[in-house]
C-alpha positions as CSV (number, residue, x, y, z in Angstrom):
1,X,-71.8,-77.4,53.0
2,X,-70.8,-80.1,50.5
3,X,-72.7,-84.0,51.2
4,X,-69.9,-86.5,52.6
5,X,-67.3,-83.7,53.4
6,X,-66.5,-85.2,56.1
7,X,-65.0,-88.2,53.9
8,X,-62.9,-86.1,51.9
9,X,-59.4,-86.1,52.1
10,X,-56.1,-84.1,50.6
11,X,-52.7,-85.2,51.0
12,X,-50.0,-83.0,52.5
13,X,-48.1,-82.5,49.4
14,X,-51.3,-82.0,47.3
15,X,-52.1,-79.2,50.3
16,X,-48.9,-77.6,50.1
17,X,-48.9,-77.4,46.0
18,X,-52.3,-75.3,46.5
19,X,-50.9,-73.0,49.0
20,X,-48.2,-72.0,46.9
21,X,-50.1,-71.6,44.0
22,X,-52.5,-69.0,46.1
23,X,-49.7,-67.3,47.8
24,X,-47.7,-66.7,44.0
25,X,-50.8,-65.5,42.5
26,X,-51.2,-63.4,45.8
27,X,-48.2,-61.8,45.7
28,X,-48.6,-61.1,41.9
29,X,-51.3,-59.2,42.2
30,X,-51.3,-55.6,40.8
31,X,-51.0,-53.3,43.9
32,X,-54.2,-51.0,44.6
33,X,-53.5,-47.7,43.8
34,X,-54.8,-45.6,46.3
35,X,-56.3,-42.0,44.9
36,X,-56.0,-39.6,47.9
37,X,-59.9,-37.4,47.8
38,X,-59.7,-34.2,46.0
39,X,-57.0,-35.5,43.6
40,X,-57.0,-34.0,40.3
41,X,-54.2,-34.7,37.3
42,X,-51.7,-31.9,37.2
43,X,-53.7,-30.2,40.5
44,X,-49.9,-29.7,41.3
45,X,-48.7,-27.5,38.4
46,X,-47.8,-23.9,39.2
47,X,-49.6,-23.5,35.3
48,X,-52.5,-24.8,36.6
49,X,-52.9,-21.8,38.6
50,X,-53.0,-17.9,37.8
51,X,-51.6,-14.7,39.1
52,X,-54.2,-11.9,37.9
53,X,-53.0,-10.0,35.1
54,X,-54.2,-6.8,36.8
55,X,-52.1,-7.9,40.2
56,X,-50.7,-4.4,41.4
57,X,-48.5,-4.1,44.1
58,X,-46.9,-5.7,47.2
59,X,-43.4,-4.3,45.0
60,X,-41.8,-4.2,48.9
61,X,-42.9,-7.8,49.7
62,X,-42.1,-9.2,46.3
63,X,-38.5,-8.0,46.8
64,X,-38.4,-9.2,50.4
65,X,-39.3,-12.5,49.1
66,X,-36.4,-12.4,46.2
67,X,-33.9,-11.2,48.9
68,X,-35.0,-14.3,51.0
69,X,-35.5,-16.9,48.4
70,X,-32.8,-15.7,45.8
71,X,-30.5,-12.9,46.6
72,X,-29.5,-14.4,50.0
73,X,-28.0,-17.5,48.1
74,X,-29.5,-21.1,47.1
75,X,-30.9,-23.4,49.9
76,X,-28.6,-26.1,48.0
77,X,-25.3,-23.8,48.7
78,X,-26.5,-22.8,52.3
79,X,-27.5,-26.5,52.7
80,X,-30.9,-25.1,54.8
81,X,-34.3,-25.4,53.3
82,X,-35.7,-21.7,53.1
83,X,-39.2,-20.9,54.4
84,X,-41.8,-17.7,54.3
85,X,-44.7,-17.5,55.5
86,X,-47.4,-15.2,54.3
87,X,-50.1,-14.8,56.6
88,X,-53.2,-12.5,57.2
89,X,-56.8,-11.5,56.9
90,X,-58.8,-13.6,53.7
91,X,-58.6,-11.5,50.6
92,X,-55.6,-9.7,51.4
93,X,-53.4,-11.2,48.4
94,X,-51.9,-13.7,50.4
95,X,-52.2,-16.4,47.3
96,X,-51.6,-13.6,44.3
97,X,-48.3,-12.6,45.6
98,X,-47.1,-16.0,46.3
99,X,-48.0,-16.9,42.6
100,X,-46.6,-13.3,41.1
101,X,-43.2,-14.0,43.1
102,X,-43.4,-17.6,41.1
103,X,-44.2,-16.0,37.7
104,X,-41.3,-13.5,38.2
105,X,-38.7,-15.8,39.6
106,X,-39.9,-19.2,38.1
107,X,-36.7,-19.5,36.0
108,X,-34.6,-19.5,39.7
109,X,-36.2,-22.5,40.7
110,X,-35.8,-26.4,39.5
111,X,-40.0,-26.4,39.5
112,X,-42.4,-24.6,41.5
113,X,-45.3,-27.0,42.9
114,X,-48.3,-26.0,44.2
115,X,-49.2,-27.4,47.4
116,X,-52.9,-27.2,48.2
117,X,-53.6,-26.9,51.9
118,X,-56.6,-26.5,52.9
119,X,-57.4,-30.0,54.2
120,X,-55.2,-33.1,54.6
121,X,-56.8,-35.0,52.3
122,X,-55.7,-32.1,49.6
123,X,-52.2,-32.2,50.8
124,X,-52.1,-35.6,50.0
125,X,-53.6,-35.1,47.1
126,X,-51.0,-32.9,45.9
127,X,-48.1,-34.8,46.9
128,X,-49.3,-37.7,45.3
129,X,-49.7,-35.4,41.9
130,X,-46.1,-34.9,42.2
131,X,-45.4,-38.7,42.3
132,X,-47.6,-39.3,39.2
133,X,-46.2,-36.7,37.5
134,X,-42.3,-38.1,38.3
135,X,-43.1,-41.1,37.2
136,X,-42.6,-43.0,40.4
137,X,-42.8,-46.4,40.2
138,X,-45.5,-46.7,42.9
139,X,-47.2,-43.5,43.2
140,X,-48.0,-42.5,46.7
141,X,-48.9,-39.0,48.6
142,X,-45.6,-40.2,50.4
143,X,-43.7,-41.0,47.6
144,X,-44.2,-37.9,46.2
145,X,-42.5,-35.9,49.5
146,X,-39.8,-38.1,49.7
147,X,-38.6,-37.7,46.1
148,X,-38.5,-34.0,46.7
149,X,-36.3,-34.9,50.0
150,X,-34.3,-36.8,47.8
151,X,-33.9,-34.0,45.0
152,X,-31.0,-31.9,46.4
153,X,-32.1,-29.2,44.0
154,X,-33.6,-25.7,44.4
155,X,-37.5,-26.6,44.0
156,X,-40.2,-24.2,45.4
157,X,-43.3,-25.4,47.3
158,X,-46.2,-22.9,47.8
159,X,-48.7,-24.4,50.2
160,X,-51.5,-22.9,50.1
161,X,-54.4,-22.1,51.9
162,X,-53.2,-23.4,55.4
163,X,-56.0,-22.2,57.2
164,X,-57.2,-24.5,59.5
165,X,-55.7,-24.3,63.2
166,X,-56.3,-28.0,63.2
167,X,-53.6,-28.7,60.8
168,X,-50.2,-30.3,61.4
169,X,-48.7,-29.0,58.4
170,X,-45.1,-30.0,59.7
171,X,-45.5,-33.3,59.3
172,X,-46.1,-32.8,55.6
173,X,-43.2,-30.6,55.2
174,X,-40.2,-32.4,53.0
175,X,-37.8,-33.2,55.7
176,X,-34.4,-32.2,54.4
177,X,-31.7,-29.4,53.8
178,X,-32.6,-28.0,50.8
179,X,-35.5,-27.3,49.2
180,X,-37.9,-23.4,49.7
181,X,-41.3,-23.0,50.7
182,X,-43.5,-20.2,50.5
183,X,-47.2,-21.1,53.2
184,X,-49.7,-18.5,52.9
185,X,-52.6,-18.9,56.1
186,X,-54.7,-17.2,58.2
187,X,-53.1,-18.8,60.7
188,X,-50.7,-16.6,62.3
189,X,-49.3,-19.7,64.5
190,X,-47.7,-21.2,61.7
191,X,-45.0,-18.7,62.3
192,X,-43.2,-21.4,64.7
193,X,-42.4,-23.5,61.1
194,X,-40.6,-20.4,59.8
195,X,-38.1,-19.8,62.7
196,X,-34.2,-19.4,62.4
197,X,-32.3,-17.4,60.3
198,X,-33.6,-19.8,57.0
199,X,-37.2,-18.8,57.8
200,X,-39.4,-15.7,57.8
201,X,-43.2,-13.9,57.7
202,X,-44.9,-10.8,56.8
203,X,-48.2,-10.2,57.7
204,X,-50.5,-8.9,54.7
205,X,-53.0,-6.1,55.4
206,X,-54.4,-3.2,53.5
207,X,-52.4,-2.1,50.3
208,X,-51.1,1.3,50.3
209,X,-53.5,4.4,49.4
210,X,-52.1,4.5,45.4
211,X,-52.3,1.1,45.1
212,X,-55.4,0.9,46.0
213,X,-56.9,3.3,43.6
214,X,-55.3,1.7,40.7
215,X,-56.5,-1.8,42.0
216,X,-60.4,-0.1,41.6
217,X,-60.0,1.3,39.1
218,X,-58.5,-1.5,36.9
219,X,-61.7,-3.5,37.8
220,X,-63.8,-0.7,37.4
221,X,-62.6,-0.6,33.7
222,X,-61.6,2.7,33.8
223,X,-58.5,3.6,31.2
224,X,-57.1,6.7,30.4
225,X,-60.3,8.1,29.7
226,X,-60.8,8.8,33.9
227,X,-61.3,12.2,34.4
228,X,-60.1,14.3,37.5
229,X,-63.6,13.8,38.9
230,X,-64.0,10.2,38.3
231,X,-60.3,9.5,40.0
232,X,-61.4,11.6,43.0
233,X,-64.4,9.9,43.2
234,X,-62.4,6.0,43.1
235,X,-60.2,7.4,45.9
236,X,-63.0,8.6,48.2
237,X,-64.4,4.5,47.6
238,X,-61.1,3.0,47.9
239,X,-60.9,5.0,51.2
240,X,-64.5,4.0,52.3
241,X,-63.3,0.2,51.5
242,X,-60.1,0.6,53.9
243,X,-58.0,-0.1,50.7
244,X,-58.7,-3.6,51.5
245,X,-57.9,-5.5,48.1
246,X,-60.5,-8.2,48.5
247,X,-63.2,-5.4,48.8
248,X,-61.5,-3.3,46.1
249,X,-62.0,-6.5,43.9
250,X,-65.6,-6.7,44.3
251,X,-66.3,-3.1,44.2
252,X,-64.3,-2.7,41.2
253,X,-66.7,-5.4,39.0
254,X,-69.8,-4.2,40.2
255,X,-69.1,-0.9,39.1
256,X,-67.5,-1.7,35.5
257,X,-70.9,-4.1,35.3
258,X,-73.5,-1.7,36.5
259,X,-72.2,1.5,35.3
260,X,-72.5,3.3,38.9
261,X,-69.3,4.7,39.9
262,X,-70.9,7.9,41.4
263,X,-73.9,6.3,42.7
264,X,-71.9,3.3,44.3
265,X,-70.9,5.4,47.5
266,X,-74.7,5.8,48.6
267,X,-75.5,2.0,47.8
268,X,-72.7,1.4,50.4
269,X,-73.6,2.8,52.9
270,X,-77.3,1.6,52.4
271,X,-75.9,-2.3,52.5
272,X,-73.7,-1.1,55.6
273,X,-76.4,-0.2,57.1
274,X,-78.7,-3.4,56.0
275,X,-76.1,-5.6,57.7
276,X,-75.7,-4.1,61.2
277,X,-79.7,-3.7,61.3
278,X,-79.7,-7.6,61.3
279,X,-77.8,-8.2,64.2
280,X,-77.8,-5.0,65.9
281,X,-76.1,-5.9,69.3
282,X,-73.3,-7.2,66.8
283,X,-70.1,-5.4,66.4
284,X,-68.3,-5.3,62.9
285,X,-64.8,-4.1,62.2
286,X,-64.2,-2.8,59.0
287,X,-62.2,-5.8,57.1
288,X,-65.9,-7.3,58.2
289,X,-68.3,-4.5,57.1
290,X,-66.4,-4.0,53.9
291,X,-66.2,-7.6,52.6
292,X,-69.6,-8.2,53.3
293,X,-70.9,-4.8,51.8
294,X,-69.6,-5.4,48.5
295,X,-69.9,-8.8,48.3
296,X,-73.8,-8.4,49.3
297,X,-74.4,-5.7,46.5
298,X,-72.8,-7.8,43.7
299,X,-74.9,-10.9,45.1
300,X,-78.1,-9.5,45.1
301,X,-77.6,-8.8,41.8
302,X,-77.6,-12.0,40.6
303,X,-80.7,-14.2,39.5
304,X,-82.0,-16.8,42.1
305,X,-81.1,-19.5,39.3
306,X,-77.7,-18.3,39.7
307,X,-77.4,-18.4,43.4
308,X,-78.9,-21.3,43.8
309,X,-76.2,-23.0,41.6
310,X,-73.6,-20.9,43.5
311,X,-75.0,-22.4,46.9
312,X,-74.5,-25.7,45.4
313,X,-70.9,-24.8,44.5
314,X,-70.4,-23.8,48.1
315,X,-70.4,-27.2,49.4
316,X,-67.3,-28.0,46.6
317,X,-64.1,-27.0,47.2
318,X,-63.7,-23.7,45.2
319,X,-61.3,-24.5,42.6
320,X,-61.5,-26.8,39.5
321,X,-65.5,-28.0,39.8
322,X,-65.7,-30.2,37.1
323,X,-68.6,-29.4,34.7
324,X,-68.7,-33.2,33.7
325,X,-70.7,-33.6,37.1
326,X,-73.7,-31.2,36.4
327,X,-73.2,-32.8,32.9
328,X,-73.8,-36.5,34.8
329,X,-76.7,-35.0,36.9
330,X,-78.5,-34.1,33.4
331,X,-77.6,-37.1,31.6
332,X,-79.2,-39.4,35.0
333,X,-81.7,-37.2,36.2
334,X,-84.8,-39.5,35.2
335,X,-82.9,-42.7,36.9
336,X,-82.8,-40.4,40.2
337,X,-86.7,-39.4,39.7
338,X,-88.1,-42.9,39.0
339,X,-86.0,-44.0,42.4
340,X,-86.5,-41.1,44.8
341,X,-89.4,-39.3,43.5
342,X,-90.5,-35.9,45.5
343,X,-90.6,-32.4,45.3
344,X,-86.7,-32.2,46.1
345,X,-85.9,-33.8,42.9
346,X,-88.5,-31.7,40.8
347,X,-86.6,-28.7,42.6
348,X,-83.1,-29.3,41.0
349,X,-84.5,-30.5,37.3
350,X,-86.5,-26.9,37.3
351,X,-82.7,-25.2,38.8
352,X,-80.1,-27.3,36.0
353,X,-82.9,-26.5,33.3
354,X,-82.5,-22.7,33.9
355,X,-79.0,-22.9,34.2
């Protein structure tokens, strides 16, 4: 590389001085922090989450959970970690109850942590939240687990969201004999990390029949004001809608924004219909039917601008989408069309200009 290299020669001592040097200034480097994807600051926080203020009941499964979790005595006393595992059909409350038990009985526990566990990656993510926000000295997804292991207090971990039957969530479970977690899933297998006498599950399904009606008709809007006809009319939906609280949900907003509570029944039906004509030799159960029904008739109320940018929301996961990103699209948007010019780029300009 260099003319005359060949002639060039360095002394043993001179070689070892320069070794040294490299290896001090190597090892006095600042470590790399490594960000686990999907980690956002305080993503951990029970406070960053939010039971509905219209959450009606579960009262039976909230006690069952303060009879495992408190009444039955501290996981430190007992010296057993406590688990429960909620577990069902999507929609069916599995997250809201979870998060009303932790706004009822908050003051019972050292912290509450949320533990998001859809993926890996977010499980990480949250773990190393925990280690940023104890102030460990080198803040790791691992180093945030083992602190809690090493915490012989009465903290609560909700991880939720464990839905994929490709996850080991035991291996991210603090490995120690104290400590209660609360896993809400899909996933009925997950039953096998609550067995013994610390651990236990309830499967969620439709709400009872009272319930129910005052779910819709809290999102329906409708006060004191409902009259005998109106509340016999919410009943006969609520009914139609398998008291599924998901459905309920949906039913209840599109009724409070489109003013239709006795025309609602007959636009039902007509979207049941819709859906089986598309796939006729299809069979839907009603969970299915009456997920899809109301979420199809709120949807097609919605302008294509606005679907478009919920399409693109899709592929995110679906909390905490940071506006500064559309913000960032906006601000470069030019850059991207001088560099990749085309009909796909003039495509999202026209859809972030009508948003």
């Amino acid at each position: 590389m260099f003319a005359h290299a060949t002639q060039f020669e360095i002394n043993n001592s001179t070689f070892q001085t320069a070794q040294t040097i490299n290896t001090t200034i190597f090892n006095n480097l600042p470590e790399k922090k490594t960000v686990p994807s999907g980690y956002q600051e305080g993503m951990s926080n029970i406070t960053s989450q939010h039971c509905p203020p219209e959450f009606i009941g579960r009262k039976d499964l909230i006690s069952s959970l303060e009879m495992h979790f408190i009444k039955g005595g501290s996981s430190t006393a007992q010296r057993k970690q406590k688990r429960y595992l909620l577990w069902g059909l999507g929609g069916s409350g599995k997250t809201q109850t979870a998060l009303e038990f932790a706004s009822q009985f908050e003051n019972q526990f050292t912290k509450v942590w949320m533990i998001h566990a859809a993926s890996e990656s977010l499980i990480q993510a949250s773990f190393y939240d925990v280690a940023m926000q104890t102030n460990q000295p080198q803040p790791t997804w691992l180093s945030g687990k083992r602190w809690l292991e090493t915490q012989k207090e009465d903290w609560l971990l909700i991880y939720d969201n464990a839905d994929d039957p490709e996850l080991k969530l035991g291996k991210f479970m603090p490995t120690c004999r104290h400590g209660n977690v609360i896993i809400t899933s899909r996933n009925a297998a997950l039953i096998q990390l609550t067995m013994g006498p610390a651990g236990s599950n309830t499967e969620l399904k439709d709400m009872g029949h009272t319930d129910a009606v005052q779910l819709l008709m809290t999102y329906a809007g409708m006060g004191h004001n409902a009259t005998v006809k109106d509340q016999l009319m919410v009943e006969k939906i609520a009914q139609s809608l398998c008291c599924f609280p998901l459905a309920l949900v949906q039913a209840g907003a599109y009724i409070q924004q489109q003013h239709c509570l006795y025309g609602y029944l007959e636009r039902l039906e007509s979207q049941r219909a819709q859906i089986m004509s598309m796939n006729a030799s299809q069979s839907y159960d009603d969970y299915t039917l009456s997920v899809y029904s109301t979420w199809n008739l709120s949807w097609n109320k919605l302008q294509n601008s606005a679907q478009e940018f919920l399409k693109i929301c899709s592929c995110m996961h679906f909390e905490n989408i940071p506006r500064e990103m559309f913000q960032r699209v906006v601000d470069n948007i030019d850059k991207v069309n001088q560099v990749h010019p085309g009909p796909l780029v003039d495509q999202v300009i026209d859809l972030l200009e009508k948003l």
